[in-house]
ZAMARGU-4260 file (C-alpha; in steps of 0.2 Angstrom, whole numbers, plus 5000, padded with zeros to 4 digits):
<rodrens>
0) 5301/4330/3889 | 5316/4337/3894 | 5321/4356/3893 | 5334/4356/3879 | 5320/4344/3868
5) 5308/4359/3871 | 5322/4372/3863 | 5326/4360/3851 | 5307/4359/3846 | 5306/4379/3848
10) 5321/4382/3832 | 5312/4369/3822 | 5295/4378/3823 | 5304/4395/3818 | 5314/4390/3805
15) 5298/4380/3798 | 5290/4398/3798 | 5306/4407/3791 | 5306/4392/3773 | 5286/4394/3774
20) 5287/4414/3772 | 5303/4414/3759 | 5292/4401/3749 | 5276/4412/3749 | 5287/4429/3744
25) 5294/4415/3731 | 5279/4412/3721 | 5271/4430/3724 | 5285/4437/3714 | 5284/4422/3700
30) 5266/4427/3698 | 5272/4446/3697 | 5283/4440/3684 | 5270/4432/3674 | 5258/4446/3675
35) 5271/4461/3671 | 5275/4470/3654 | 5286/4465/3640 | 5302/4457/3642 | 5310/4468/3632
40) 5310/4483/3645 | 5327/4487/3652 | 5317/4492/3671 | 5307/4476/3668 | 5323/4465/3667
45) 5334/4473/3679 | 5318/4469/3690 | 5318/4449/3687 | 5335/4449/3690 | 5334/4457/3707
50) 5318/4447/3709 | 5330/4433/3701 | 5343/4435/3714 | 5333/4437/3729 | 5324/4420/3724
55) 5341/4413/3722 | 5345/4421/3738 | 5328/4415/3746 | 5329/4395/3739 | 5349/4398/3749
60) 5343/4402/3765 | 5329/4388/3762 | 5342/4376/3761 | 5351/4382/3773 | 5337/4381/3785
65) 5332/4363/3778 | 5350/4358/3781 | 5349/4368/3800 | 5332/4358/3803 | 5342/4342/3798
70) 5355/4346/3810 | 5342/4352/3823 | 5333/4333/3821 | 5348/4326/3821 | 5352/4334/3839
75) 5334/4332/3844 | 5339/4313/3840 | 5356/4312/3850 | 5348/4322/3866 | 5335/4310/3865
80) 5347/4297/3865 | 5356/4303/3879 | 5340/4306/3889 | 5338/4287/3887 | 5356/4285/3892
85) 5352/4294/3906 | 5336/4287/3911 | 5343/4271/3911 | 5357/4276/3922 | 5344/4283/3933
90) 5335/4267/3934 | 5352/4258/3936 | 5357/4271/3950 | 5338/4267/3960 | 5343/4250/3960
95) 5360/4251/3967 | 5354/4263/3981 | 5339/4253/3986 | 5355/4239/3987 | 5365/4249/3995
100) 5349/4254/4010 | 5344/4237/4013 | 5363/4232/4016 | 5363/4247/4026 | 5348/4243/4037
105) 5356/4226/4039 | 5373/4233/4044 | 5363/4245/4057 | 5353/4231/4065 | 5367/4221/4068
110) 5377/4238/4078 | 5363/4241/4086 | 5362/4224/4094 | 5379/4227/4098 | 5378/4244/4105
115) 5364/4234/4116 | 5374/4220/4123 | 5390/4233/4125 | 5379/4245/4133 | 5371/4232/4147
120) 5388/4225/4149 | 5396/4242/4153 | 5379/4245/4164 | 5386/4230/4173 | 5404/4237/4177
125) 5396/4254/4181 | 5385/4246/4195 | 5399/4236/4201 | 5411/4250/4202 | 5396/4261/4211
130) 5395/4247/4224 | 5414/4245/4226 | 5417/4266/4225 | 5401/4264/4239 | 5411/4252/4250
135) 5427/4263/4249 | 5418/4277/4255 | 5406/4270/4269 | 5425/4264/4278 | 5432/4280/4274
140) 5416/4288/4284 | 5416/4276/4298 | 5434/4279/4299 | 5433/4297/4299 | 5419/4296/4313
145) 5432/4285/4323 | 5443/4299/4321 | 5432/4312/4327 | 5428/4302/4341 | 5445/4301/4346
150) 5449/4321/4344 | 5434/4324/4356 | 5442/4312/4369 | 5458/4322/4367 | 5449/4338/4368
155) 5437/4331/4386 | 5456/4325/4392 | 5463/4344/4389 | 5449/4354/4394 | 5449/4341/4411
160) 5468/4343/4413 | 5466/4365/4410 | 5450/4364/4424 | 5462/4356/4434 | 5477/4369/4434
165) 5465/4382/4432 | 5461/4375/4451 | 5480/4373/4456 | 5480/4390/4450 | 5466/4397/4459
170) 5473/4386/4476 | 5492/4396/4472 | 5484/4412/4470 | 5472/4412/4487 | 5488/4407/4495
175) 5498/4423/4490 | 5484/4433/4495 | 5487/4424/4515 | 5504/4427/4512 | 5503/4446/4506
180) 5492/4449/4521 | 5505/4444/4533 | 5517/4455/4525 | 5506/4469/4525 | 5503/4468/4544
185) 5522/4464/4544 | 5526/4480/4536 | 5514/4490/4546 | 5523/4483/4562 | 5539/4488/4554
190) 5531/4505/4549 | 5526/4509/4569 | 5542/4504/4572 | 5554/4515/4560 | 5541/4528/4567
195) 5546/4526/4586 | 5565/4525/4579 | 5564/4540/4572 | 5559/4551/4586 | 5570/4542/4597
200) 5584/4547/4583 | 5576/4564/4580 | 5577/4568/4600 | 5595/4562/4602 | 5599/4572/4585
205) 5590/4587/4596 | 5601/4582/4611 | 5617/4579/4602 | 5615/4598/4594 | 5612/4607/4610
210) 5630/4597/4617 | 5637/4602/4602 | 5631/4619/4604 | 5637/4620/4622 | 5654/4615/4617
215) 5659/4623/4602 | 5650/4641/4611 | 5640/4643/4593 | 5624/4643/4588 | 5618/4629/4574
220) 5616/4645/4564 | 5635/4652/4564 | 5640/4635/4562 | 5629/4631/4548 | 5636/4649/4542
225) 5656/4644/4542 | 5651/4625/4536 | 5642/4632/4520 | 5656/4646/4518 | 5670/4630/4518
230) 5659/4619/4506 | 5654/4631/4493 | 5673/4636/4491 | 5678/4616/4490 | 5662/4616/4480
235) 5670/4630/4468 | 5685/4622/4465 | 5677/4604/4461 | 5664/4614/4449 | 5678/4620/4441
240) 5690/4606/4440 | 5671/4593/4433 | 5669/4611/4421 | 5686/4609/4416 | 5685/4588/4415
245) 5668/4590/4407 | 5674/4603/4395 | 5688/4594/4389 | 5679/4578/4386 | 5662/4586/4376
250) 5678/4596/4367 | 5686/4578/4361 | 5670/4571/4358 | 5663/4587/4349 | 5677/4589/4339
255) 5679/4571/4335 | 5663/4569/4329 | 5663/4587/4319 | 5679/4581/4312 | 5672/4567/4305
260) 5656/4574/4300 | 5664/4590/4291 | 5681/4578/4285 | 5671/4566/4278 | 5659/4578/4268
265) 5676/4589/4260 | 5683/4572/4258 | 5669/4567/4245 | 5670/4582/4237 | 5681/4586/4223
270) 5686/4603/4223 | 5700/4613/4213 | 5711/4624/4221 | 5706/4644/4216 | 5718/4653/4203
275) 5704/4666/4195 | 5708/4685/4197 | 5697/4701/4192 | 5710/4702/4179 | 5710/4693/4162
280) 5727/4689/4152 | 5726/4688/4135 | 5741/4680/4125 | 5746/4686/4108 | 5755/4677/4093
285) 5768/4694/4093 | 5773/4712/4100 | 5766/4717/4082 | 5749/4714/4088 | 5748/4726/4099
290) 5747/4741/4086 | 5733/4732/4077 | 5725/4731/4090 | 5728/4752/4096 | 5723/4756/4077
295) 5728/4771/4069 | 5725/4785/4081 | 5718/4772/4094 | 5703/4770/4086 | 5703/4752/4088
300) 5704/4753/4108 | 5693/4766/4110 | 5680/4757/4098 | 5682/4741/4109 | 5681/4746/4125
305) 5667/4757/4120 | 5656/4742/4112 | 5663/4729/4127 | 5664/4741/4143 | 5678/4733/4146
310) 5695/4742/4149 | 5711/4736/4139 | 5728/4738/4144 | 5742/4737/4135 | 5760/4738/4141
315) 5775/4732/4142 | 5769/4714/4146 | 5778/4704/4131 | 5766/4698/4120 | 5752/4702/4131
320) 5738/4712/4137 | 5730/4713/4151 | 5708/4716/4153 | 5699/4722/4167 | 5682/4725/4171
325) 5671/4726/4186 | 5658/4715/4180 | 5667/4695/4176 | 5653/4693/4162 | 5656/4708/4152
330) 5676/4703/4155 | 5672/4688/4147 | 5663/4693/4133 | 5678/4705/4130 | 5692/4692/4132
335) 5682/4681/4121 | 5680/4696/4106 | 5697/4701/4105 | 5703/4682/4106 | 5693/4680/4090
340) 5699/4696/4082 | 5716/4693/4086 | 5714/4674/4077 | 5703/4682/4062 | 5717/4696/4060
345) 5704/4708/4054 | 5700/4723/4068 | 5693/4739/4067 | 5677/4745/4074 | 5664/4739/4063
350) 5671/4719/4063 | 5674/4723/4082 | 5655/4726/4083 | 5651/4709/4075 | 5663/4698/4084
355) 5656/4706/4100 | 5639/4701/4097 | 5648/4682/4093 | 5655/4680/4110 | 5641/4688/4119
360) 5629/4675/4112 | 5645/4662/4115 | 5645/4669/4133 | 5628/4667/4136 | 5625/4650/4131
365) 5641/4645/4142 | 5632/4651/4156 | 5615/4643/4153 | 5626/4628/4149 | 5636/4629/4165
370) 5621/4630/4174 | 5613/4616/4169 | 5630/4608/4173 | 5628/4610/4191 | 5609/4609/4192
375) 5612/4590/4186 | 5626/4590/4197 | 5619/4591/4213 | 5602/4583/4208 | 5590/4598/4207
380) 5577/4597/4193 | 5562/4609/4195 | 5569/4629/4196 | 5563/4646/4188 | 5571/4649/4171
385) 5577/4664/4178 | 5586/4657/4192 | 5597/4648/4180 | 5602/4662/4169 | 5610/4671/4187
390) 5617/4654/4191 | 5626/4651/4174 | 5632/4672/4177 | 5638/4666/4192 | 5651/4655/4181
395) 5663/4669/4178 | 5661/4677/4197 | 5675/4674/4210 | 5674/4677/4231 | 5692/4680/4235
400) 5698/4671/4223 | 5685/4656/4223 | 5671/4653/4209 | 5656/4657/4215 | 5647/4643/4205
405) 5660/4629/4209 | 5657/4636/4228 | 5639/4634/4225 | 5639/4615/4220 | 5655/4611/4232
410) 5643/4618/4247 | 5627/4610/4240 | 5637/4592/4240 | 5645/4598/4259 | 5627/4601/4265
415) 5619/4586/4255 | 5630/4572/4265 | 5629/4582/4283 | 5610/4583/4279 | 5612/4563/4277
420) 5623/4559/4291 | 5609/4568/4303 | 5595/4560/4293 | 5588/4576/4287 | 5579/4582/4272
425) 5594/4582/4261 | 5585/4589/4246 | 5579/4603/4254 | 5596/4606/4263 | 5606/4604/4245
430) 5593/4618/4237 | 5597/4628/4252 | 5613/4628/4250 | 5614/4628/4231 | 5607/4645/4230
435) 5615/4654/4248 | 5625/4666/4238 | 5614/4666/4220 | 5611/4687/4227 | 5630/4688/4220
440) 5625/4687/4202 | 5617/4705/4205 | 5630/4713/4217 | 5636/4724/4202 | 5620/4729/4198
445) 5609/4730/4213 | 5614/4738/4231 | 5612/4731/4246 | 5621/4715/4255 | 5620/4698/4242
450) 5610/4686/4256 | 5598/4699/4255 | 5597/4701/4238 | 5598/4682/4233 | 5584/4679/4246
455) 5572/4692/4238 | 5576/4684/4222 | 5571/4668/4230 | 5554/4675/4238 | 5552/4681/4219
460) 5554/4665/4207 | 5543/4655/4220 | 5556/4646/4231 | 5550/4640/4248 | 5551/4650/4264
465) 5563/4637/4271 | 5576/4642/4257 | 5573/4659/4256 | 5577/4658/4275 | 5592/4650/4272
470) 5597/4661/4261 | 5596/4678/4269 | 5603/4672/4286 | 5617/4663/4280 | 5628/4681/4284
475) 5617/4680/4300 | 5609/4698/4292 | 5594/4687/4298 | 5597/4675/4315 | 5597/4658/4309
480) 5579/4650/4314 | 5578/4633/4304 | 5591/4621/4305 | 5592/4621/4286 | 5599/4638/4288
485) 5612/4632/4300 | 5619/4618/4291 | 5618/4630/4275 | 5632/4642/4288 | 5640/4628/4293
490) 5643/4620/4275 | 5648/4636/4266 | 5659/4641/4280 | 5668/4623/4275 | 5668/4626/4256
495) 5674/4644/4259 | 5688/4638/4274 | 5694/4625/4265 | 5714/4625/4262 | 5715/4634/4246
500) 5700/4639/4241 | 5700/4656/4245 | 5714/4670/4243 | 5714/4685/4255 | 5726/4699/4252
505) 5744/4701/4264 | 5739/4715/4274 | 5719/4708/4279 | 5730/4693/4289 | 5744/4702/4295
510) 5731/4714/4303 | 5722/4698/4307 | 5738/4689/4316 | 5742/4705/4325 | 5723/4706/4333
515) 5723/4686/4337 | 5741/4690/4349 | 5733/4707/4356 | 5719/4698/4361 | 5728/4685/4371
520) 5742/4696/4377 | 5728/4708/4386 | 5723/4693/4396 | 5731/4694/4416 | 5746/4682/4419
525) 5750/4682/4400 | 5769/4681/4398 | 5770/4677/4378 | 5757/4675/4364 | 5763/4666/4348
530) 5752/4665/4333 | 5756/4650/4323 | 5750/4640/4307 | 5746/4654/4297 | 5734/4659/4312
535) 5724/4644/4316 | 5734/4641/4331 | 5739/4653/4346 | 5750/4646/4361 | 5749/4659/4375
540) 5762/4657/4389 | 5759/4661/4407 | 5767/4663/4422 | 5764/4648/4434 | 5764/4661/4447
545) 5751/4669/4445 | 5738/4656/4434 | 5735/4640/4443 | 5727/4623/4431 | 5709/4629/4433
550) 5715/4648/4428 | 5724/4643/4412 | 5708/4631/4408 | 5696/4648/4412 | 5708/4657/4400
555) 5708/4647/4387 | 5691/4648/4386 | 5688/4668/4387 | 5702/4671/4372 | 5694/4657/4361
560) 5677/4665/4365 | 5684/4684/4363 | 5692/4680/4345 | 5676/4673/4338 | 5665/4687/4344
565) 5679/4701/4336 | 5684/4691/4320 | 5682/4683/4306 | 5691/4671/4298 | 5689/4654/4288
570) 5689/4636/4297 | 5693/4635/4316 | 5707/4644/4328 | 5716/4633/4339 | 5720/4641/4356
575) 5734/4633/4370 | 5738/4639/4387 | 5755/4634/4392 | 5761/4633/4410 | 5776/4628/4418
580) 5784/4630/4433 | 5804/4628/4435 | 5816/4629/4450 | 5831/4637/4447 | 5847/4638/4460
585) 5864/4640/4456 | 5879/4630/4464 | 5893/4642/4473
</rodrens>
């Protein structure tokens, strides 16, 4: 019996026991009815009809449950169908597939027997191709043994044919040795003999003297004397006419070479020709400006100059003023304040105060900005935050006439390609000479000599020993002891000698000019001294008289040397010893 019979057989049974019980309640309230008071009491008949209805109700839900049973049989009787339906499918189903297995075993058999003849026939190709793959490689042995045979032939052959010139050899070799033992007893005859020649020669020298001696009447030792007297003055002048030679030649090529080294570094170097003074112009939109800017009473002036430290003057400069200050910075920061008050129109003390602390802050940022600049410029990275805040205030500082921060980066660059054409640590060499003159940015603050001052700063902020040597012998305060130090001398002194980067005032190179020809014009012989070129060149005449080649050569030299031990000046003096000789004579 299948499960939904069972459940069908379950609501049957219930219900059964629900029509049972409703008919029992039934006929207990009939017999109630039967046995209860008069009819004609109102509770009484209220009662049968509740009794009434809920028979009603009762024999309702007993039809109800007879018509549910009906329906539950009813179902019972399809399922029951359908369980047939499906049995017999089932059986239908066990047939096919007991069909369907026997044609499957028939259908296996006859594979198999298949697979069996397949498998012996692919069996027999496999041992075929075994025995043929076997016969391939049984000639592929025997020829590789034939092979092998033949190397080791070729190898007996070699090592026979080496044996054999290792004997030639061996022959060759016992024969140099015969022959080298007959040249050493050759060259020990010779020996013996040289010896007896030279005693023969050594007694004729000895014989030859004493005749010599006889007939001059001197000794060897006068002789000897007068002969050494006449070579070493021959021996002088030739010294001094190879000097002279050799001079000349180590001048070209030393100069040919400097040139090119120092030409090509200022080549690759852009610079800008210097046009700063320690004085700032201001331009203004009018004369009427002006008393604005004085205020009532002057208090405007005295307010800014006493808020910028910076001293304003006013004259009779149209629509102009002029201000100075020690300190380039602080002249900044006041050219920049009254820029902006003069563009704002509004000036007395208390704005003077604000736009002061503008510019300052304007300033400043130009000058970290500045430094940045040329850190990136010349390729330096790693540097103490301080050091950049003195380089960026070096911005607004000048060297006769020359910014000291461009100077920096144009030296930096100079030294950087020397340190490259002498294959030379040109990082180091650039640092170097990037921060020679840093001591600059504290001049106005700090006494003492700046190479000093800038290499203690150096020491401070962590910079190498090398650098801070550079540094503080750059002005030889220090001798030069590294040649970092010296290319840092030799590239600022290119930066700084440079046509046009530096101004000097009238009366430092007329005093200069004037020592240049006292200098030569001291000199014995000297006729005429001309300074030329702005003083870079000197042509000093002589008289031929009295100062022959050599002498004018000797003279060159001592006036070049005495003007660079007594002066200073930028680039390189050229000095040039003129001798001539003329014949005069008249016709009467």
């Amino acid at each position: 019996m299948s499960g939904f019979d069972v459940v069908i057989l379950a609501v049957v049974l219930i219900l059964t026991v629900v029509v049972v019980g409703a008919v029992l309640l039934g006929v207990r309230t009939l017999r109630r009815l039967s046995l209860g008071p008069a009819p004609e009491d109102p509770a009484f008949i209220a009662e049968k009809d509740r009794q009434e209805q809920s028979l009603a109700a009762l024999r309702t839900a007993a039809d109800e449950a007879h018509s549910t049973i009906d329906v539950a049989k009813s179902a019972a009787a399809a399922a029951r169908a359908e369980a047939a339906a499906a049995k017999a499918e089932a059986k239908a189903g066990r047939a096919e597939a007991r069909r369907v297995l026997d044609d499957a075993r028939a259908e296996a058999d006859t594979v198999l027997e298949r697979a069996h003849k397949q498998a012996e026939a692919d069996a027999e190709q496999l041992r075929a191709a075994a025995r043929r793959s076997g016969e391939r490689e049984v000639a592929v042995l025997a020829a590789t043994t034939r092979e092998q045979a033949a190397e080791v032939e070729r190898r007996a052959a070699r090592m026979d044919e080496r044996e054999r010139l290792h004997t030639e050899e061996v022959e060759r070799l016992a024969e140099r040795e015969r022959q080298l033992t007959a040249a050493s007893a050759a060259l020990a005859a010779r020996e013996s003999a040289l010896v007896e020649r030279e005693q023969a020669s050594a007694e004729a020298e000895e014989q030859r003297r004493r005749e010599l001696e006889r007939v001059a009447g001197l000794t060897a030792e006068a002789a000897r004397a007068e002969l050494i007297e006449a070579i070493e003055s021959q021996a002088k002048r030739e010294a001094a006419l190879l000097v002279r030679d050799i001079e000349s030649e180590a001048r070209d090529t030393a100069e040919q070479r400097a040139r090119h080294l120092v030409v090509d570094a200022i080549q690759r170097v852009a610079s800008e020709q210097t046009a700063e003074s320690v004085v700032s112009v201001l331009h203004l939109p009018g004369d009427e400006m002006k008393g604005r800017i004085i205020g009532r009473e002057g208090r405007n002036i005295r307010a800014f100059e006493s808020v910028t430290g910076v001293n304003l003057i006013i004259d009779d400069t149209p629509e102009a003023v002029l201000l100075s200050c020690f300190d380039p910075v602080r002249r900044e920061v006041g050219r920049l304040t009254l820029e902006k008050l003069v563009l704002d129109g509004r000036i007395h003390p208390h704005r003077i105060e604000e736009v002061y602390e503008q510019a300052r802050h304007e300033v400043e940022e130009l000058c970290h900005r500045a430094a940045e600049d040329a850190l990136v410029e010349v390729g330096i990275t790693e540097i103490h935050p301080e050091l950049v805040t003195l380089l960026g205030r070096l911005r607004y500082r000048t060297s006769y006439g020359q910014n000291v921060l461009k100077h920096l980066v144009e030296t930096a660059h100079i030294a950087g390609i020397m340190a490259a054409e002498l294959r030379l640590d040109a990082p180091t060499i650039k640092r170097c000479a990037f921060l020679h003159d840093i001591g600059k940015a504290l001049t106005h603050e700090v006494e003492g000599s700046h190479a000093i001052i800038g290499a203690d700063l150096a020491r401070k902020y962590g910079e190498s020993e090398d650098v801070v040597h550079a540094i503080e012998a750059h002005h030889n305060e220090v001798p030069p002891q590294t040649i970092e130090a010296v290319l840092t001398q030799a590239s600022d002194a290119c930066s700084g000698g440079r046509p046009g980067a530096r101004r000097e005032s009238l009366e430092a190179y007329v005093k200069r000019l004037e020592r240049i020809e006292e200098i030569a014009a001291g000199k014995l012989g000297v006729e005429k001294v001309f300074a030329m070129q702005a003083g870079r060149e000197i042509r000093v005449m002589v008289k031929p008289e009295d100062v022959d080649d050599i002498g004018a050569a000797v003279l060159a030299r001592d006036v070049a040397k005495q003007i660079e031990e007594e002066l200073t000046y930028p680039g390189q003096i050229r000095v040039t010893v003129v001798r001539e000789s003329r014949v005069t004579e008249i016709a009467r």
